[in-house]
FIROTOR-342637 format. One record per atom (N, C-alpha, C, O): residue in one letter; residue number from 1; atom name; x, y, z. Coordinates in steps of 0.05 Angstrom, whole numbers, padded with zeros to 5 digits. Atoms other than C-alpha are relative to their C-alpha. Layout:
N
<'a'; NUM; 'CA'; <X; Y; Z>>;
...
//
This chain:
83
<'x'; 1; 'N'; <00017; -00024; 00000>>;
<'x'; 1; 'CA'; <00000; 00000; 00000>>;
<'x'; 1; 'C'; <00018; 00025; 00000>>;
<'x'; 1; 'O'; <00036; 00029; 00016>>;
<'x'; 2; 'N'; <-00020; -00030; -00002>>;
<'x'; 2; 'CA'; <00030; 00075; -00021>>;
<'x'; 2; 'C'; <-00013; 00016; 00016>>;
<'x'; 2; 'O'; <-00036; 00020; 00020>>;
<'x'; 3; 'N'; <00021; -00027; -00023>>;
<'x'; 3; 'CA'; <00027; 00133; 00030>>;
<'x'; 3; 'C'; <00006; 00016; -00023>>;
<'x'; 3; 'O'; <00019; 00016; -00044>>;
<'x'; 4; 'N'; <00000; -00027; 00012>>;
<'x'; 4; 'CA'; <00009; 00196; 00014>>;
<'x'; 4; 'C'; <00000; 00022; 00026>>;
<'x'; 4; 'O'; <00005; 00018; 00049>>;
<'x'; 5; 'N'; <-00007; -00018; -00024>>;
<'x'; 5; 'CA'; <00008; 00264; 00049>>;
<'x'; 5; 'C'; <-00003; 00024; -00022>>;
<'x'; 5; 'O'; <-00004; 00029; -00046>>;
<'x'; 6; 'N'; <-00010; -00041; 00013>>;
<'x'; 6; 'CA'; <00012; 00343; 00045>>;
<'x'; 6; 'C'; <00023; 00007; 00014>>;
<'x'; 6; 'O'; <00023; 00008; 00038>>;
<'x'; 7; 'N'; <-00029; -00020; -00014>>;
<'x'; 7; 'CA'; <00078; 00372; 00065>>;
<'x'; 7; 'C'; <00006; 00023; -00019>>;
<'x'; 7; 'O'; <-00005; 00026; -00041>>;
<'x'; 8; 'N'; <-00011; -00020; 00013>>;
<'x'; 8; 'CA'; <00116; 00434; 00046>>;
<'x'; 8; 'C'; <00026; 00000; -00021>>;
<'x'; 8; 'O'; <00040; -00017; -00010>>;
<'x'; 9; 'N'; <-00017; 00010; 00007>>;
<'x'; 9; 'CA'; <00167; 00429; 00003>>;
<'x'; 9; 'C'; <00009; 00027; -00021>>;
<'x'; 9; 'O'; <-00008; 00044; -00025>>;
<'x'; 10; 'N'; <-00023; -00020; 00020>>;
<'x'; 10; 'CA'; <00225; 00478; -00049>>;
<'x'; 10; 'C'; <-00003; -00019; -00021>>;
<'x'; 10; 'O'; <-00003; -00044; -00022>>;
<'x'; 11; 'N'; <-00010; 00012; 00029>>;
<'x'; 11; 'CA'; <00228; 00472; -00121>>;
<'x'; 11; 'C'; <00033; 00007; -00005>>;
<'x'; 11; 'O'; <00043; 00029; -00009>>;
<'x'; 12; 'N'; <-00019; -00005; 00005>>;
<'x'; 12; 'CA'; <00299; 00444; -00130>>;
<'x'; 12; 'C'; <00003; 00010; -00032>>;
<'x'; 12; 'O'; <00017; 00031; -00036>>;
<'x'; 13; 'N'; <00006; -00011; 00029>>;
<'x'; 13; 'CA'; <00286; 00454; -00210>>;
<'x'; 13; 'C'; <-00025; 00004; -00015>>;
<'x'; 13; 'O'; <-00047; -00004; -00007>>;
<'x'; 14; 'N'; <00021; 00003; 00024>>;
<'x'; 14; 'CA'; <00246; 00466; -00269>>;
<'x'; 14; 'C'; <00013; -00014; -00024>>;
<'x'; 14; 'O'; <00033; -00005; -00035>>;
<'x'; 15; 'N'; <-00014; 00011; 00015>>;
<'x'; 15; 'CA'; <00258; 00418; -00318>>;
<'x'; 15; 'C'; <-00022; 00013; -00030>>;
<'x'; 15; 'O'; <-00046; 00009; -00024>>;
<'x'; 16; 'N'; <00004; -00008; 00005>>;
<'x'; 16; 'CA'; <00235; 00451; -00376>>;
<'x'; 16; 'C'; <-00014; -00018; -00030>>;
<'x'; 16; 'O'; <-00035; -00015; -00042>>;
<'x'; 17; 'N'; <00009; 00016; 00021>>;
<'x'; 17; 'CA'; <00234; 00400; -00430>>;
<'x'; 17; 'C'; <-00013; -00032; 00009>>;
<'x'; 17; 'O'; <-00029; -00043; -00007>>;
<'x'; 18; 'N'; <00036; 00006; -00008>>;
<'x'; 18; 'CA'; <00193; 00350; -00386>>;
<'x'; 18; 'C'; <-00016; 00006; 00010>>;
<'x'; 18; 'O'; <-00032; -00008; 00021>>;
<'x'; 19; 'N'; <00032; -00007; -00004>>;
<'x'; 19; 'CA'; <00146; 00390; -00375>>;
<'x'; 19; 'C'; <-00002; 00000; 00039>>;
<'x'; 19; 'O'; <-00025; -00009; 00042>>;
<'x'; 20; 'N'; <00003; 00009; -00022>>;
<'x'; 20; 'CA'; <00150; 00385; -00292>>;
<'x'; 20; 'C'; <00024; 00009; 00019>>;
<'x'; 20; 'O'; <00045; 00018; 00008>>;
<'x'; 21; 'N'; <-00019; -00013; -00020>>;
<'x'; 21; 'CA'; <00192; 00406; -00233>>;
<'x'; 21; 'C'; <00016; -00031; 00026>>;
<'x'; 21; 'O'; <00004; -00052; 00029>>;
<'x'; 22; 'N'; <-00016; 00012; -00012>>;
<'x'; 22; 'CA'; <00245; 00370; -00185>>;
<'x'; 22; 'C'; <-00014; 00009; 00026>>;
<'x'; 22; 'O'; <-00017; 00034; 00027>>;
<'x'; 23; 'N'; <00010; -00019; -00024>>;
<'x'; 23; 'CA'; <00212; 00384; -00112>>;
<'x'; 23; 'C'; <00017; -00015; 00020>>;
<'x'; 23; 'O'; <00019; -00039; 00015>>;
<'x'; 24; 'N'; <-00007; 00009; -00028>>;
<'x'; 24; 'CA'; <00252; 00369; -00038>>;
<'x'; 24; 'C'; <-00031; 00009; 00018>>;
<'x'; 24; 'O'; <-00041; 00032; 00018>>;
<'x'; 25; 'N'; <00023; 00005; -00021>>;
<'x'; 25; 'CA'; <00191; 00352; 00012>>;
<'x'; 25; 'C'; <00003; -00013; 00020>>;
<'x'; 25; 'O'; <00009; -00037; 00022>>;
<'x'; 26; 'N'; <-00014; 00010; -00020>>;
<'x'; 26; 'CA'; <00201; 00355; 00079>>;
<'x'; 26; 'C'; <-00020; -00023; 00011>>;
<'x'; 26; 'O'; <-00044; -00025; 00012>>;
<'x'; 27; 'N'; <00006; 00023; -00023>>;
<'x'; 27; 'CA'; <00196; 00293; 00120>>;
<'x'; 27; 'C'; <00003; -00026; -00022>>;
<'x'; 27; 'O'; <00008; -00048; -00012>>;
<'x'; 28; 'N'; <-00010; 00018; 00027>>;
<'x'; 28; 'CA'; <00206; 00251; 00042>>;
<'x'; 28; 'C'; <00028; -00012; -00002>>;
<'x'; 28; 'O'; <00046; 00002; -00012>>;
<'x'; 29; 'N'; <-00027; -00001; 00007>>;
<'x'; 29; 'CA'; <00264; 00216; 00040>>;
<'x'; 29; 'C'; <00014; -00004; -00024>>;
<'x'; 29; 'O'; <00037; -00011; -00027>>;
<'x'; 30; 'N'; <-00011; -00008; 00023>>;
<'x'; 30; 'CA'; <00271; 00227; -00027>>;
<'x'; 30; 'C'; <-00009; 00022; -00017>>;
<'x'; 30; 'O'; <-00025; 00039; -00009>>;
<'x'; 31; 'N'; <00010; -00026; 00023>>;
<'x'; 31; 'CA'; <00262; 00273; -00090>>;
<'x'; 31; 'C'; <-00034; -00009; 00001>>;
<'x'; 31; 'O'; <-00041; -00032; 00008>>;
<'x'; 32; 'N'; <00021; 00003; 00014>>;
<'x'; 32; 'CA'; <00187; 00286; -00114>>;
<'x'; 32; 'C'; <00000; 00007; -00025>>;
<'x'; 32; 'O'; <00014; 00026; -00030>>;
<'x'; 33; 'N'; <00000; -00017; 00025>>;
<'x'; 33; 'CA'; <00176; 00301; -00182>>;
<'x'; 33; 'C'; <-00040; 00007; -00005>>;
<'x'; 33; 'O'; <-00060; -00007; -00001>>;
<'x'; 34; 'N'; <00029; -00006; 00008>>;
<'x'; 34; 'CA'; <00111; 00337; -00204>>;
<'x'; 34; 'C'; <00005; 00017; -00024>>;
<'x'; 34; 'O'; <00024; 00031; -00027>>;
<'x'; 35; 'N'; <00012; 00007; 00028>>;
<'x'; 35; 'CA'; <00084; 00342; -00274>>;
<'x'; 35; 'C'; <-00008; 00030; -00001>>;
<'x'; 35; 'O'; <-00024; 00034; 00017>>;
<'x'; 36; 'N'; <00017; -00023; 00005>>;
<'x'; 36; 'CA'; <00064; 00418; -00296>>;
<'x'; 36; 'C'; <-00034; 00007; 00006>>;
<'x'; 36; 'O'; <-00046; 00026; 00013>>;
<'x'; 37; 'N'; <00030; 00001; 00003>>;
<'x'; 37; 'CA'; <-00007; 00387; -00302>>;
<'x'; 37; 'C'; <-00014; 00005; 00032>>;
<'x'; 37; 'O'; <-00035; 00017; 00040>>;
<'x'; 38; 'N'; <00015; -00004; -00032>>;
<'x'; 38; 'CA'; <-00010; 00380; -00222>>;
<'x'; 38; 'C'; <00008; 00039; 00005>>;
<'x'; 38; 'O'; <00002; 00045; 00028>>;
<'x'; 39; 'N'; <-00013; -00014; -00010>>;
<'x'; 39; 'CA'; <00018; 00447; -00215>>;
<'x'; 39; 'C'; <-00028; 00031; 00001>>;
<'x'; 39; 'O'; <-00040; 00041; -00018>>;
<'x'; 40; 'N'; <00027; -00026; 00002>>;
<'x'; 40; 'CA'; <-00040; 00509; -00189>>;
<'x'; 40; 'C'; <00010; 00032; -00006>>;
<'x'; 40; 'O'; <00007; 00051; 00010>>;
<'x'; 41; 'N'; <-00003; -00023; 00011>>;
<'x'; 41; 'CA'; <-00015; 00567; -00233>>;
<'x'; 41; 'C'; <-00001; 00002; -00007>>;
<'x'; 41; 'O'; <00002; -00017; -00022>>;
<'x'; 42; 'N'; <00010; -00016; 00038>>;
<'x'; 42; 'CA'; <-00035; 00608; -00291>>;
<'x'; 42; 'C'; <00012; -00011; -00015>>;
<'x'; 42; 'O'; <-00002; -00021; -00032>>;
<'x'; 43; 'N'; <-00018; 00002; 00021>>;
<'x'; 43; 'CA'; <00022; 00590; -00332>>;
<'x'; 43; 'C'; <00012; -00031; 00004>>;
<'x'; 43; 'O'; <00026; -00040; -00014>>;
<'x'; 44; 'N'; <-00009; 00035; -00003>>;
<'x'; 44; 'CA'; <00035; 00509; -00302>>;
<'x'; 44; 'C'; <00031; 00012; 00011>>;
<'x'; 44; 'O'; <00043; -00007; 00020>>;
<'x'; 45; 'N'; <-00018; 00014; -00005>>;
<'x'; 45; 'CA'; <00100; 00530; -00285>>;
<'x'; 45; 'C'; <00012; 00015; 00028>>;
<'x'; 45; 'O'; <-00001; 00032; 00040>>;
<'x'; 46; 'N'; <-00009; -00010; -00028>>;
<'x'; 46; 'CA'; <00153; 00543; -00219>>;
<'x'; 46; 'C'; <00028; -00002; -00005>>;
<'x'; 46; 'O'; <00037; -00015; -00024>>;
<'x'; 47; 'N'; <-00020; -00016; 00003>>;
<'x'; 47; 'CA'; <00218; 00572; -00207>>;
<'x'; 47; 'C'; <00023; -00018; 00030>>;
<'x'; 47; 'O'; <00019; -00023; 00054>>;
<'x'; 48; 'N'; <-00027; 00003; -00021>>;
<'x'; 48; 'CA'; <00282; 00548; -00167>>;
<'x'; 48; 'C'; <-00006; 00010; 00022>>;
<'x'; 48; 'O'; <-00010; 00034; 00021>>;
<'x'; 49; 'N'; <-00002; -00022; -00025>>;
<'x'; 49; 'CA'; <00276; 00565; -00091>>;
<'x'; 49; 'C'; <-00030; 00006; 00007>>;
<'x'; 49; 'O'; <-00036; 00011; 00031>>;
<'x'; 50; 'N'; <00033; 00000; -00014>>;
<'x'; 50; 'CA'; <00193; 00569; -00089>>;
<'x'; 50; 'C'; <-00004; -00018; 00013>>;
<'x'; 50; 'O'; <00001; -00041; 00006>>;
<'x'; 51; 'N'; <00012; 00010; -00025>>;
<'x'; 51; 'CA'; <00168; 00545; -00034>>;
<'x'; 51; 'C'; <-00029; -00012; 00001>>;
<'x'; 51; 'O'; <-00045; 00006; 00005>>;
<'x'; 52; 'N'; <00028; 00016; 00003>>;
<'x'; 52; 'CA'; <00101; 00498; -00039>>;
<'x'; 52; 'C'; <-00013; -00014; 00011>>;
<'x'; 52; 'O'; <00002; -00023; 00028>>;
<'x'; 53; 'N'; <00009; 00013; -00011>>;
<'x'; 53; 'CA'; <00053; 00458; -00013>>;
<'x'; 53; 'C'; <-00010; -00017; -00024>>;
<'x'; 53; 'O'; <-00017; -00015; -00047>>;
<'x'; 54; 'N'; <-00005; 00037; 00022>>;
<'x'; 54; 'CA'; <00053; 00386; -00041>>;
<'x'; 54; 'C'; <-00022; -00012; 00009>>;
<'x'; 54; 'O'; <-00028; -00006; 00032>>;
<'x'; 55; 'N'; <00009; 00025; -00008>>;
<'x'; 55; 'CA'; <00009; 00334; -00033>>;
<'x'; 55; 'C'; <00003; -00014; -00030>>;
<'x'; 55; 'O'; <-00001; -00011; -00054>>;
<'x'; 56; 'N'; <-00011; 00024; 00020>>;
<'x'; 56; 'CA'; <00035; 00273; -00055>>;
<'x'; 56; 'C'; <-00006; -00026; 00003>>;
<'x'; 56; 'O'; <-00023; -00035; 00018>>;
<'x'; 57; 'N'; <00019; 00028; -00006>>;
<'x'; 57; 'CA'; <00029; 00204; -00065>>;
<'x'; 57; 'C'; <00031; -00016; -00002>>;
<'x'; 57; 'O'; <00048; -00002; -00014>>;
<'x'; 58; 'N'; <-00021; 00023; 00004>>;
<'x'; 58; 'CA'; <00091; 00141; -00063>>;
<'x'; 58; 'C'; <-00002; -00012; -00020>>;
<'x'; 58; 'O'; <00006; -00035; -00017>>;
<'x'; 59; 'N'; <00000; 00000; 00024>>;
<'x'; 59; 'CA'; <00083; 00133; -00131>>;
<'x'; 59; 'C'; <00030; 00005; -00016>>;
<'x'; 59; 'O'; <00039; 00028; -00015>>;
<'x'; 60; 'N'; <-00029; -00024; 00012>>;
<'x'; 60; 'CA'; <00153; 00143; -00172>>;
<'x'; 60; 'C'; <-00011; -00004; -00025>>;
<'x'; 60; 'O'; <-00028; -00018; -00036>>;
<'x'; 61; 'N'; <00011; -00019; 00026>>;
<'x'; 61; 'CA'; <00155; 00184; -00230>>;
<'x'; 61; 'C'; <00033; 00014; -00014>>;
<'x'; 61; 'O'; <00055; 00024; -00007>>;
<'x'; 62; 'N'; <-00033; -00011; 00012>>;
<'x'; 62; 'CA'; <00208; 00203; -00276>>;
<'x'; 62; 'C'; <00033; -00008; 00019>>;
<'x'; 62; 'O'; <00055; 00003; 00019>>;
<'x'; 63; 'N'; <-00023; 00018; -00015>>;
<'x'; 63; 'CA'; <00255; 00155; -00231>>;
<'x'; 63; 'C'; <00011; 00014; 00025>>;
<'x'; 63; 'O'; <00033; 00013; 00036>>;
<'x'; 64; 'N'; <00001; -00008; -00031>>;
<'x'; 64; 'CA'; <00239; 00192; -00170>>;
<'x'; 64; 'C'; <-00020; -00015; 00018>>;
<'x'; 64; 'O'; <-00038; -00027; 00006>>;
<'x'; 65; 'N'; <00017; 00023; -00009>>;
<'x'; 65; 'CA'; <00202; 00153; -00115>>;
<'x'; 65; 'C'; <-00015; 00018; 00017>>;
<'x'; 65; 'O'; <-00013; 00013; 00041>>;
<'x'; 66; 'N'; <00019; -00010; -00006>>;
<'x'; 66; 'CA'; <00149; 00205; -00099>>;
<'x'; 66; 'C'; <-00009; 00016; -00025>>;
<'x'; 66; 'O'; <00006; 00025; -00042>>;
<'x'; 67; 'N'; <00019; -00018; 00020>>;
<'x'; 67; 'CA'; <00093; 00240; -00141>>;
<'x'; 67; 'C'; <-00022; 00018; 00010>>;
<'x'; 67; 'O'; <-00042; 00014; 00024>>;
<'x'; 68; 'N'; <00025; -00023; -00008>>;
<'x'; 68; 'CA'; <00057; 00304; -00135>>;
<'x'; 68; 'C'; <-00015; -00007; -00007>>;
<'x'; 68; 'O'; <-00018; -00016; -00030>>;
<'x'; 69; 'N'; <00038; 00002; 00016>>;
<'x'; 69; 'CA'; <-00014; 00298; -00140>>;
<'x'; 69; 'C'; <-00006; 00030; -00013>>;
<'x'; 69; 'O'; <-00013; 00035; -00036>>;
<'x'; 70; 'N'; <00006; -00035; 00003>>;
<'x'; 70; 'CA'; <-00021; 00382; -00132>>;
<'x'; 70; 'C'; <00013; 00013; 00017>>;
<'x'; 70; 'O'; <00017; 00012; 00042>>;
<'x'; 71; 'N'; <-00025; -00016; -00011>>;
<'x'; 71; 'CA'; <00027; 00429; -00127>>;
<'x'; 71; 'C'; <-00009; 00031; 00001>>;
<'x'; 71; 'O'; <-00019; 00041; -00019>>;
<'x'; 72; 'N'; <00019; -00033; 00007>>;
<'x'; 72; 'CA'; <00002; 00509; -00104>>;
<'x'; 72; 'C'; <00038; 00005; 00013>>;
<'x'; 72; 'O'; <00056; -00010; 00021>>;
<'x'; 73; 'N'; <-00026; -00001; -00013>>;
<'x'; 73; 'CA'; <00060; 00557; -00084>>;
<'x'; 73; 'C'; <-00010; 00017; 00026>>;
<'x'; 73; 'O'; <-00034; 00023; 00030>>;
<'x'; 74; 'N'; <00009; -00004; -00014>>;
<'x'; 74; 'CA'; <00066; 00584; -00024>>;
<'x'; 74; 'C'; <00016; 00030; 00011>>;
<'x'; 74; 'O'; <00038; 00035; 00020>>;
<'x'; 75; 'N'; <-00001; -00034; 00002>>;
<'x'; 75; 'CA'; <00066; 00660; -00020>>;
<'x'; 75; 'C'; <00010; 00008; 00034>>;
<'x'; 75; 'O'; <00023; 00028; 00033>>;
<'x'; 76; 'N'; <00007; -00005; -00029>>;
<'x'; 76; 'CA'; <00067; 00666; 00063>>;
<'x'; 76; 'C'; <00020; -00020; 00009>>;
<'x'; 76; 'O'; <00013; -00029; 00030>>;
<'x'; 77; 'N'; <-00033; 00010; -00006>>;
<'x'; 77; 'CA'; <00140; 00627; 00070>>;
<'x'; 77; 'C'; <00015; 00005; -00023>>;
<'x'; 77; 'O'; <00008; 00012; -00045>>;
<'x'; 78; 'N'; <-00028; -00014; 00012>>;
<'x'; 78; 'CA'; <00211; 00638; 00045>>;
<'x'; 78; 'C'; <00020; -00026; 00002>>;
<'x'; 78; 'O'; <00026; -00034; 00024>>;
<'x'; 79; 'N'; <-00016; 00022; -00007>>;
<'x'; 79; 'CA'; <00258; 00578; 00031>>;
<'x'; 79; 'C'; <00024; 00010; 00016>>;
<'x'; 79; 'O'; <00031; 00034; 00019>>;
<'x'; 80; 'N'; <-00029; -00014; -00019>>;
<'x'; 80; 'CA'; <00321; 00579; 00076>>;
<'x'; 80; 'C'; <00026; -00005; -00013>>;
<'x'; 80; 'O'; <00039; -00013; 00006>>;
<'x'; 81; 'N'; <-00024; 00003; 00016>>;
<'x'; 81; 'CA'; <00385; 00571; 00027>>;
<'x'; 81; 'C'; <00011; -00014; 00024>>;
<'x'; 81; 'O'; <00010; -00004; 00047>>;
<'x'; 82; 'N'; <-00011; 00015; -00015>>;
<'x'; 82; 'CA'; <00421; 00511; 00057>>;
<'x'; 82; 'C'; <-00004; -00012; 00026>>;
<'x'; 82; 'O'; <00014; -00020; 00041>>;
<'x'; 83; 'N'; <00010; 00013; -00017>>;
<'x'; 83; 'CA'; <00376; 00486; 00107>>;
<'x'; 83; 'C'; <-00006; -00021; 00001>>;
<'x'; 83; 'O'; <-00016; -00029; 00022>>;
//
């Protein structure tokens, strides 16, 4: 059975040509990756260093072993460079 969850989590990238972002999510012990399609912005996409709220699922994806379901960003925190 896969867990899931909401946590917070930084976009380490934007990968540009698949379509989807690299995310660190805390309490995950690994990468997430989420898909543009999950992503709640005008334009699908997110930026290095934004700060988000995830909910995800134990699903891997693009040969990461978590998957965003829906990704919003999160306006009301500040990532911490090297935390």
């Amino acid at each position: 059975m896969s867990r899931s969850g909401t946590s917070v989590g930084t976009v380490v990238r934007w990968d540009e040509q698949a379509h989807g972002a690299l995310l660190e999510v805390s309490g995950l012990p690994g990468d997430c990756w989420a898909d543009a399609s999950v992503v709640d912005t005008a334009d699908g996409t997110l930026r290095a260093g934004q700060v988000v709220s995830v909910q995800w699922t134990e699903e891997p994806e693009h040969g990461r072993p978590f998957r965003a379901v829906r990704v919003q960003r999160r306006e009301d925190l500040q990532a911490t460079p090297g935390a």
